[in-house]
LODO-45372 format. One line per field, with one value per residue (C-alpha): residue number from 1; residue in one letter; x, y, z. Coordinates in steps of 0.001 Angstrom, whole numbers, plus 500000, padded with zeros to 6 digits. Last residue first. Layout:
BEGIN
nr = NUM,...;
rest = A,...;
east = X,...;
north = Y,...;
up = Z,...;
This chain:
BEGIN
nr = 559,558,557,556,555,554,553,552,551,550,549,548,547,546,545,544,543,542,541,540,539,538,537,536,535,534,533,532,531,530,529,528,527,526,525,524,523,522,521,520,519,518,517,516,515,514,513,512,511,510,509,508,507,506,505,504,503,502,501,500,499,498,497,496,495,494,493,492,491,490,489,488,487,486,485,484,483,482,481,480,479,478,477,476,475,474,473,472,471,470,469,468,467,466,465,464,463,462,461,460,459,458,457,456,455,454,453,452,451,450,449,448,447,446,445,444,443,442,441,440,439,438,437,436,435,434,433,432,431,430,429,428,427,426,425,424,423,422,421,420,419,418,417,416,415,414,413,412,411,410,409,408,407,406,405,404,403,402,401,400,399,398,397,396,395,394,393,392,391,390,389,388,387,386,385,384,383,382,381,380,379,378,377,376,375,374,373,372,371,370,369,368,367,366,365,364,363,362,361,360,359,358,357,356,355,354,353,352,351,350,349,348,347,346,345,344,343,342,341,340,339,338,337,336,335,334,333,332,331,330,329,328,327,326,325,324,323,322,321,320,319,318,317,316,315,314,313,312,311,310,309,308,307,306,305,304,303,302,301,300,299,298,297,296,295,294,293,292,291,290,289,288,287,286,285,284,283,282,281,280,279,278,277,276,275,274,273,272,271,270,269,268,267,266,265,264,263,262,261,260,259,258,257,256,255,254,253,252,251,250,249,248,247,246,245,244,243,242,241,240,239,238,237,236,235,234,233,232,231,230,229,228,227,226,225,224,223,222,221,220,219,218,217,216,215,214,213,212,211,210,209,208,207,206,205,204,203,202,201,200,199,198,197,196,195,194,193,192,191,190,189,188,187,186,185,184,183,182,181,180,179,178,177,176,175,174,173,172,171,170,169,168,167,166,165,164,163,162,161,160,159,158,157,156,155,154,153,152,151,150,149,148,147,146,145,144,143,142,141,140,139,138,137,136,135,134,133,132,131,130,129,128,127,126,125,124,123,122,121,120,119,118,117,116,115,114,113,112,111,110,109,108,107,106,105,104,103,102,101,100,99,98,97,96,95,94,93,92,91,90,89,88,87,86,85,84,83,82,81,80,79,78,77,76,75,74,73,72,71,70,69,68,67,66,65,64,63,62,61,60,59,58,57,56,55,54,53,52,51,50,49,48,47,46,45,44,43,42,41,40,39,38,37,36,35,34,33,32,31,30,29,28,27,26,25,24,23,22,21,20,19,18,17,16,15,14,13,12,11,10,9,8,7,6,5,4,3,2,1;
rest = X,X,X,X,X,X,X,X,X,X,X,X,X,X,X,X,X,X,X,X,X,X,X,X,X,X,X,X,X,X,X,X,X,X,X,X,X,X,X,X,X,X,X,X,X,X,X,X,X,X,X,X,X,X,X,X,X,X,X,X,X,X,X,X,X,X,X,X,X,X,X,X,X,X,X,X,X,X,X,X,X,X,X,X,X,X,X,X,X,X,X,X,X,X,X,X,X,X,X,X,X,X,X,X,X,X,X,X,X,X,X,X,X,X,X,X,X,X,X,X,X,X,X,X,X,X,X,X,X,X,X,X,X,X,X,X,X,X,X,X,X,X,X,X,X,X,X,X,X,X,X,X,X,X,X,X,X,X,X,X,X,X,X,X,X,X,X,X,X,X,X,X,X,X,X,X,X,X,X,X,X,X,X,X,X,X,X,X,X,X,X,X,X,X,X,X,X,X,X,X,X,X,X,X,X,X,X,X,X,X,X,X,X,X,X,X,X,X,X,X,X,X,X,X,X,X,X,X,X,X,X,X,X,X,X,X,X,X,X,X,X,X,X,X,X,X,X,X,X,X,X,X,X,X,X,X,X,X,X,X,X,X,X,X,X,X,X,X,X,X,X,X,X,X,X,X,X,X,X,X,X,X,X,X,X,X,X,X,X,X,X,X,X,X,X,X,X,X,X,X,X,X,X,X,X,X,X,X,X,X,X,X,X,X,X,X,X,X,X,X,X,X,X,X,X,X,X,X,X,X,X,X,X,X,X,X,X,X,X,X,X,X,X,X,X,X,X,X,X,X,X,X,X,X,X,X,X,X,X,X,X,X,X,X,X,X,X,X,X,X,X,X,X,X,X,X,X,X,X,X,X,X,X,X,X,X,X,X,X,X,X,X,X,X,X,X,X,X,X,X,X,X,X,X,X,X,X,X,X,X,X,X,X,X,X,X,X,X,X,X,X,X,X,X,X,X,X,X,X,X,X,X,X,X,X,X,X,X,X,X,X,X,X,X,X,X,X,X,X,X,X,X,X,X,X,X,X,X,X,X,X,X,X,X,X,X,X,X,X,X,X,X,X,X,X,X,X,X,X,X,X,X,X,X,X,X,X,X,X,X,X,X,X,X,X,X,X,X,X,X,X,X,X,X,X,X,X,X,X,X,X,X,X,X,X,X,X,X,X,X,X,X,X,X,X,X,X,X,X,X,X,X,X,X,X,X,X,X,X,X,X,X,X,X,X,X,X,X,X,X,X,X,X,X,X,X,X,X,X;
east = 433484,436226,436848,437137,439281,438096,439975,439748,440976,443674,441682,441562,443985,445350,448470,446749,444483,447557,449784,446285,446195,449411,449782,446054,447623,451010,448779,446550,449880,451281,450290,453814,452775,454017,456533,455858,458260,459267,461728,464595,467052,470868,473648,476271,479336,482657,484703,481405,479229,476989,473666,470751,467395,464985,462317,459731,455922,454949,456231,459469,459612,461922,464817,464222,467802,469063,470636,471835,472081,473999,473206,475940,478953,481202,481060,482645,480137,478564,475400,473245,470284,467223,468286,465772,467860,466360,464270,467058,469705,466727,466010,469566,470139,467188,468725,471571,469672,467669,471187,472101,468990,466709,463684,460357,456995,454943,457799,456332,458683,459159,458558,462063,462031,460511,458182,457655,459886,459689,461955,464941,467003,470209,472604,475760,477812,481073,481699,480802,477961,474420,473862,471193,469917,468743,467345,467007,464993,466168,462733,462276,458815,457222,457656,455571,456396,459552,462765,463804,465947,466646,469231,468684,471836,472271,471609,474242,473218,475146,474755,473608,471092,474112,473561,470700,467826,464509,461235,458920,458129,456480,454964,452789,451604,450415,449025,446968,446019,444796,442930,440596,439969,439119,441231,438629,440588,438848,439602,443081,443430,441196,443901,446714,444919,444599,447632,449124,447163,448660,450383,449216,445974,446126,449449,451378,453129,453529,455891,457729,458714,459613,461915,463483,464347,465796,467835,469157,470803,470322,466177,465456,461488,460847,463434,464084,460950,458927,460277,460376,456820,455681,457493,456362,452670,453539,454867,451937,449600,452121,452354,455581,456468,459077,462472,461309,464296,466403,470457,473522,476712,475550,478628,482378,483650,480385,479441,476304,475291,475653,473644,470851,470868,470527,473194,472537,470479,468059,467665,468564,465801,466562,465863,462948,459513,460364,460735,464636,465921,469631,471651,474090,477894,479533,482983,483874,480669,481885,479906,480602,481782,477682,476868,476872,473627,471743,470608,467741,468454,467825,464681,463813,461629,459137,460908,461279,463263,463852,463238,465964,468021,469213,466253,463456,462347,459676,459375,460335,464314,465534,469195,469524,471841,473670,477566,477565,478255,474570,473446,476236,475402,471504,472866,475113,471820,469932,472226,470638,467125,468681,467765,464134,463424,461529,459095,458081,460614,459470,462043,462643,465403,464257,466989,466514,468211,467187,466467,462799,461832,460975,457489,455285,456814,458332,455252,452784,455090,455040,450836,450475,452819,450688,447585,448863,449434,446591,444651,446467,447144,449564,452440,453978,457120,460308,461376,464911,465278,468552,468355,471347,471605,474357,476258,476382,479906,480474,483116,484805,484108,483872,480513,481375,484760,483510,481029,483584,486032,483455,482429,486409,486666,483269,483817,487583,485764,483384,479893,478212,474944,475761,471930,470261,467486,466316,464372,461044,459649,456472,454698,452997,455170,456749,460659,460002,463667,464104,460920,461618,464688,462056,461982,458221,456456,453787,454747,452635,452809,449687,447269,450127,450726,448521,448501,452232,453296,456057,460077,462099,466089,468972,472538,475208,479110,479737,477051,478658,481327,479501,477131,473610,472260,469169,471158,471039,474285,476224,476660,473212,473324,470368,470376,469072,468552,467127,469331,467841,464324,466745,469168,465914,464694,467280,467994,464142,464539,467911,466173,463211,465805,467470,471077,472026,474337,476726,476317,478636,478270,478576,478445,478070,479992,481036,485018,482059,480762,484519,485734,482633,483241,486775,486424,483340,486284,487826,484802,483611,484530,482565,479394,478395,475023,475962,473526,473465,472810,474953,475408,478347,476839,477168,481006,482245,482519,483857,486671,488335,487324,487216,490742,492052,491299,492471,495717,496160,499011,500469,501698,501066,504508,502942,500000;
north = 531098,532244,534798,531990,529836,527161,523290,521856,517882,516352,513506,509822,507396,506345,507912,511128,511390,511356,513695,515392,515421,516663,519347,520924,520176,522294,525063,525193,525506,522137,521788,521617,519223,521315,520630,521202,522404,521935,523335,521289,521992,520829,521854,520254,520399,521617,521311,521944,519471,521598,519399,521169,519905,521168,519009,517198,517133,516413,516070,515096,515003,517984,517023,519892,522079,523784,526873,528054,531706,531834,533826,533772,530986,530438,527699,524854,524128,520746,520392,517253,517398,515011,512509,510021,507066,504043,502585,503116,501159,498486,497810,497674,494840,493305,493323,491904,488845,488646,487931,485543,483461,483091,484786,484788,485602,488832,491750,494535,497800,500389,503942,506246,509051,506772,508492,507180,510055,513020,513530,515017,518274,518288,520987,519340,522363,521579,524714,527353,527982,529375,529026,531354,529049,530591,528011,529509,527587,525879,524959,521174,521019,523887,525972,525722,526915,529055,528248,529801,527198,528026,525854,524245,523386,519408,517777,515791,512952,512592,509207,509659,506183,504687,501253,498409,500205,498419,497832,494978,497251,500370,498157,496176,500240,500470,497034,497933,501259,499803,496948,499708,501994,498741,496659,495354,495800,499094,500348,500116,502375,504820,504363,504835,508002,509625,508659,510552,513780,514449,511943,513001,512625,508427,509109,505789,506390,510025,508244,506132,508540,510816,507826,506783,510550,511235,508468,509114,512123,515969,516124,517335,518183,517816,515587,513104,513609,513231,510748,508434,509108,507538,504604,504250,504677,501985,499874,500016,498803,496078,493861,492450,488919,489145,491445,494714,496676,499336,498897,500853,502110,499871,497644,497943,495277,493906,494103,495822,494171,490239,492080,492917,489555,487745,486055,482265,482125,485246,487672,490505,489505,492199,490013,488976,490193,493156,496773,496526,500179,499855,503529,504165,503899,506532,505643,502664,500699,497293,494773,491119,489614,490401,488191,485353,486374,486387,489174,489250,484990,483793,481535,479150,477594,480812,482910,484438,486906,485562,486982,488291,486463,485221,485970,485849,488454,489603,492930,496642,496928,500443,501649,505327,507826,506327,504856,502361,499366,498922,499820,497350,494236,494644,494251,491534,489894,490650,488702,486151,488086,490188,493809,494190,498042,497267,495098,491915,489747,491092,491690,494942,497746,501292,503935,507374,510881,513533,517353,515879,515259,511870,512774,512867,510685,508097,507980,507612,504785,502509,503802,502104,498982,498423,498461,496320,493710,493999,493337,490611,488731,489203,487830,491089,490769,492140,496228,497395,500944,502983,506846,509093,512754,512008,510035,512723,513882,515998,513546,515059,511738,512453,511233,508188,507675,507421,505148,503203,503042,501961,499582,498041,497911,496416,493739,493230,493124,489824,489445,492421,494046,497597,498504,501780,503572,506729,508052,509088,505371,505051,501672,504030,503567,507035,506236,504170,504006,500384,499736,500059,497270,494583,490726,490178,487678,485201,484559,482211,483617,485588,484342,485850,489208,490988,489894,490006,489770,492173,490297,492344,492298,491251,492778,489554,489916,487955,485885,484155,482760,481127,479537,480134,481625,483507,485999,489214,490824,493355,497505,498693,502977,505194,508730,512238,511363,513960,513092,512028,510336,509171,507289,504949,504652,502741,500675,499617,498893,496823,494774,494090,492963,490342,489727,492886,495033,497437,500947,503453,506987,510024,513114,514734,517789,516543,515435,513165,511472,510984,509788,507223,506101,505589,503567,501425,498495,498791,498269,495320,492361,494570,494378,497415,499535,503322,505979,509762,512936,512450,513679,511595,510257,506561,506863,503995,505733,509311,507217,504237,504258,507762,508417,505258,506919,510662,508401,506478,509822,509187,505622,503208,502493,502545,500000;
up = 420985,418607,421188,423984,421544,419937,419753,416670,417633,415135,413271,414987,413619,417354,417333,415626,418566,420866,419535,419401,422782,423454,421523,422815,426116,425111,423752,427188,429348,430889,435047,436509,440242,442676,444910,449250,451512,455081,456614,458438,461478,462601,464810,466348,468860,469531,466304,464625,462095,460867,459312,457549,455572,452583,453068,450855,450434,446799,442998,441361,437708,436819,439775,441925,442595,446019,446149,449147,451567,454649,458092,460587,462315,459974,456712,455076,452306,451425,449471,448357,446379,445867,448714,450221,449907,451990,449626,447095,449005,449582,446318,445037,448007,446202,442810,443894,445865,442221,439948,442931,442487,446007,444157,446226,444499,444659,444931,443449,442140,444376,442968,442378,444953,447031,449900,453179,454717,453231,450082,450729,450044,451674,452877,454835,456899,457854,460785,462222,465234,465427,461766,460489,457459,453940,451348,447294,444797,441448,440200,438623,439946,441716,445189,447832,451306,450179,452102,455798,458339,461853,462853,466029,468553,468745,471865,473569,475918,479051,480261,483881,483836,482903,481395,481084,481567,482017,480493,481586,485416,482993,480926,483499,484111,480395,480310,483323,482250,478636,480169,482230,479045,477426,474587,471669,468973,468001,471709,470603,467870,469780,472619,469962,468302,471844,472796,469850,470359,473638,476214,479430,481111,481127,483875,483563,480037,480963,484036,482294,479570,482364,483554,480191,479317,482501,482705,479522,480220,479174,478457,475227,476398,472328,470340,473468,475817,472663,471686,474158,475156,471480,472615,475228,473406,470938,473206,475483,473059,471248,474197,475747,477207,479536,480410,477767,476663,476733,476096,476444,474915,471461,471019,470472,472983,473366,477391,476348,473412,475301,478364,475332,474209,477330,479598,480892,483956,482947,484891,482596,480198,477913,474808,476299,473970,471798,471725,472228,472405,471349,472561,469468,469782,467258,465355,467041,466407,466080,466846,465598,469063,469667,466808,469096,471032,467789,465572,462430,461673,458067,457426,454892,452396,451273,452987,456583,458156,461602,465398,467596,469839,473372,475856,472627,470339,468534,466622,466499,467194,467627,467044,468459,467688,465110,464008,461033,463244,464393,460770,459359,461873,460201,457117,458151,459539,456630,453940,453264,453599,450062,451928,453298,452500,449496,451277,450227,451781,455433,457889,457455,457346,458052,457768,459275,458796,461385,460502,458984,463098,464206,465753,462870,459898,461692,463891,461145,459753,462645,463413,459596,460335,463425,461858,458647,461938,463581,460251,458944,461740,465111,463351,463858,460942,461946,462358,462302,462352,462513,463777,462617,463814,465891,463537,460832,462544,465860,466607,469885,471819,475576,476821,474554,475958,479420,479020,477222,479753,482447,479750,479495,483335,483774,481759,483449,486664,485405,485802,484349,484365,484394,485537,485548,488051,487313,490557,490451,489991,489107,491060,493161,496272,497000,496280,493483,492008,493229,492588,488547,488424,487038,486407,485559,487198,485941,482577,480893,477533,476434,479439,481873,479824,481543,485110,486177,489915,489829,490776,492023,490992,493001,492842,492486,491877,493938,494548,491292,492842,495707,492893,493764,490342,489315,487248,488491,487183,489077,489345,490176,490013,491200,490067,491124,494457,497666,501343,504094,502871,500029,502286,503848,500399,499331,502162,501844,498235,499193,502089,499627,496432,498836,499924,500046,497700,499179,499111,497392,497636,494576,495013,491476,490379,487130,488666,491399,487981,486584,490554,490321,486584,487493,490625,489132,488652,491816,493766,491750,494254,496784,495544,494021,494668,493644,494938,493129,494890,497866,501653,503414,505970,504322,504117,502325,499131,500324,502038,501038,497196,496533,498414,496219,492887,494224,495575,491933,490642,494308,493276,495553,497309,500658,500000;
């Protein structure tokens, strides 16, 4: 101990002294076994460098005992964050209650007659100071098992709150939706509201891809190769990476063929991720896959320890329902692009929290509840699955995880302007630096128009031309600009191509030295409606085509 080095004593002083001290006033709770002291030390002495203060508790052998040691420090002292370091896998081994934090367990009712689950694994008491099944508190998990795991995601964490790339990443937003299986009708229902919410609450300034598993969609890629594809967009560098469909605790659903199937993501493709250049936040809206309890690890602990993975994952620990998916999801959102709340613990738990109050929510829940009264779901089975929700979903990661928001750019462009028109786009840009200009097509619209897919082609000449498919599904770009640029008001011109027609957006991206900025305005492209002469042209172009005599059209004076 005496020939520690005196560059590790600020390390050491956290770890002997503030961290043990249990008077020791502090906003922010972390729950570590002992075995993974070390490890947390640099994430707690980075937290308490950002003005947090920061104690350490130690774990207990039961999930009641913690709750109640929990709540005990917080009627003392007011929380802004609750951190579980440790897996809680249902295991007895000596070596394993190590490195143990217990979960609660919520009697389910819900889901039961779906699946058979009859308790949900759930982190949400522990930040339910008041007892109304809500926590106030955001609560996170690093569910590892191993120091060195926790060494390498402490680093990470880290590294993501300090990466100086400002680059398209962080206005990137990767879809990956799978097939319902609900029916025909639920399903098309859910792929509408899917598409209504890209368009209304994603806002244009963002780029999106959608990649999906069904065959006959233009944005499914060749389904032998979906899983790389879907490796790529997690690799890629985004914002957010959100899985819509089914899942199970080790793996995402299949894209399915007539004859086969090809796995979405597995447990083993987690040595696959690589996202070194921007590490999104996965949101799992599926069944398991963040079924932290689990004996074996799940798919979203797998993403979380991954070398090079997403920095942290969201998702549902049982069975999940589409109803109160739809409307987290729609809460996500708009506490992200709307209330732009400054870590992701805050925008999980006010999510949480809207999701649970029936007054809140806007004109969205509205439509979803009205959506779901038409299946048959009451007022009363609508709370219930809402508030099951709020204990399925959990946060695996730092529930302080600074997000960045981007700065706006207020963008000024002519409302309606007509087809193949050069028009002029003026931006005030709040700080200097790369600026990308693009005009784009709104989103659900193909710049070139999909062609059918009715019957299943496994040749290699018909994989290519599905990959092509998808590219151009996912290409929404009319125009693309790029001027280095200072901080001020600039002026652009952007060109129509001569047969485009409908809503699209003229959109901005800086990337600064310091930060980002971004903003959209919406325009709309006339349809060119031909002069009288050119239709009189044109129909008897046609009339002579088919043997019939040039019309004699009469002019107003002639009449």
């Amino acid at each position: 101990m005496l020939a520690t080095p005196f560059r590790k004593l600020p390390a050491v002083l956290l770890l002997f002294g503030v961290l043990c001290s249990e008077a020791t006033i502090a906003d922010v709770l972390v729950v570590c076994p002992d075995k993974l002291t070390t490890a947390i030390g640099p994430w707690i002495e980075y937290r308490t460098k950002q003005g947090y203060k920061v104690v350490r508790i130690a774990s207990q052998p039961s999930a009641r005992e913690l709750q109640q040691k929990i709540r005990a420090y917080a009627t003392k002292h007011p929380l802004k964050a609750i951190l579980l370091v440790g897996d809680a896998d249902n295991v007895s081994t000596d070596a394993h209650q190590r490195y143990f934090v217990p979960t609660h367990y919520h009697q389910a009712k819900i889901i039961t007659p779906y699946a058979g689950d009859k308790k949900i694994a759930t982190d949400n008491p522990f930040g339910d100071l008041d007892g109304d099944a809500v926590a106030e508190i955001p609560v996170g998990r690093l569910a590892i098992d191993r120091p060195e795991d926790l060494t390498r995601l402490v680093k990470r964490i880290i590294d993501y709150e300090s990466n100086s790339d400002f680059s398209s990443w962080r206005r990137q937003i990767n879809l990956v939706a799978g097939i319902g299986g609900f029916g025909p009708l639920i399903d098309s229902m859910i792929e509408g509201s899917t598409k209504t919410f890209l368009i209304s609450k994603i806002p244009p300034a963002y780029q999106t891809s959608m990649t999906q598993a069904n065959w006959k969609s233009p944005y499914c890629p060749d389904p032998q190769q979906f899983r790389d594809t879907v490796l790529h967009r997690l690799n890629e560098g985004c914002m957010f990476w959100i899985y819509l469909g089914h899942g199970q605790v080790d793996k995402l659903d299949n894209v399915r063929v007539p004859g086969a199937k090809y796995p979405i993501l597995e447990y083993r493709d987690a040595k696959h991720l690589n996202a070194v250049r921007g590490a999104p936040i996965a949101l799992l809206f599926c069944c398991y896959a963040a079924a932290f309890d689990a004996p074996g690890d799940c798919l979203a602990e797998e993403m979380l320890r991954s070398k090079a993975g997403p920095i942290a994952v969201f998702g549902g620990s049982r069975t999940t329902m589409p109803y109160a998916m739809t409307v987290l999801g729609d809460a996500l959102m708009d506490e992200y692009f709307q209330k732009r709340r400054t870590t992701l613990g805050e925008i999980l738990t006010n999510a949480k929290r809207k999701m649970a109050d029936k007054e809140q929510g806007g004109e969205n829940r509205v439509w979803i509840d009205r959506l779901a009264g038409l299946l048959g779901n009451t007022a009363s089975q609508r709370a219930a699955e809402r508030h099951e929700h709020i204990q399925l979903f959990n946060l695996l990661g730092d529930p302080l995880l600074k997000i960045n928001s981007p700065q706006p750019v207020p963008v000024t462009a002519r409302r309606i302007v007509d087809q193949g028109e050069a028009f002029t786009v003026e931006i005030d840009a709040p700080i200097g630096g790369m600026a990308t200009v693009d005009l784009i097509v709104q989103r659900g619209t193909h710049l070139t128009p999909p062609t059918g897919r009715k019957h299943y082609d496994s040749s290699s000449a018909q994989r290519d031309k599905y990959q092509e498919a998808y590219a151009m599904a996912n290409d929404q770009k009319m125009d693309q600009q790029q001027h280095a640029i200072e901080k001020g008001l600039h002026t652009f011109t952007l060109q129509l191509p001569a047969d485009f027609s409908g809503p699209c957006h003229a959109r901005i991206y800086i990337e600064g030295v310091d930060g980002f900025a971004l903003g959209a305005a919406d325009i709309y492209v006339n349809q060119k409606i031909p002069p009288i002469e050119s239709a009189k042209k044109i129909l008897d172009v046609d009339r002579i085509e088919r043997g019939l005599p040039a019309q004699t059209f009469l002019t107003n004076e002639q009449r």
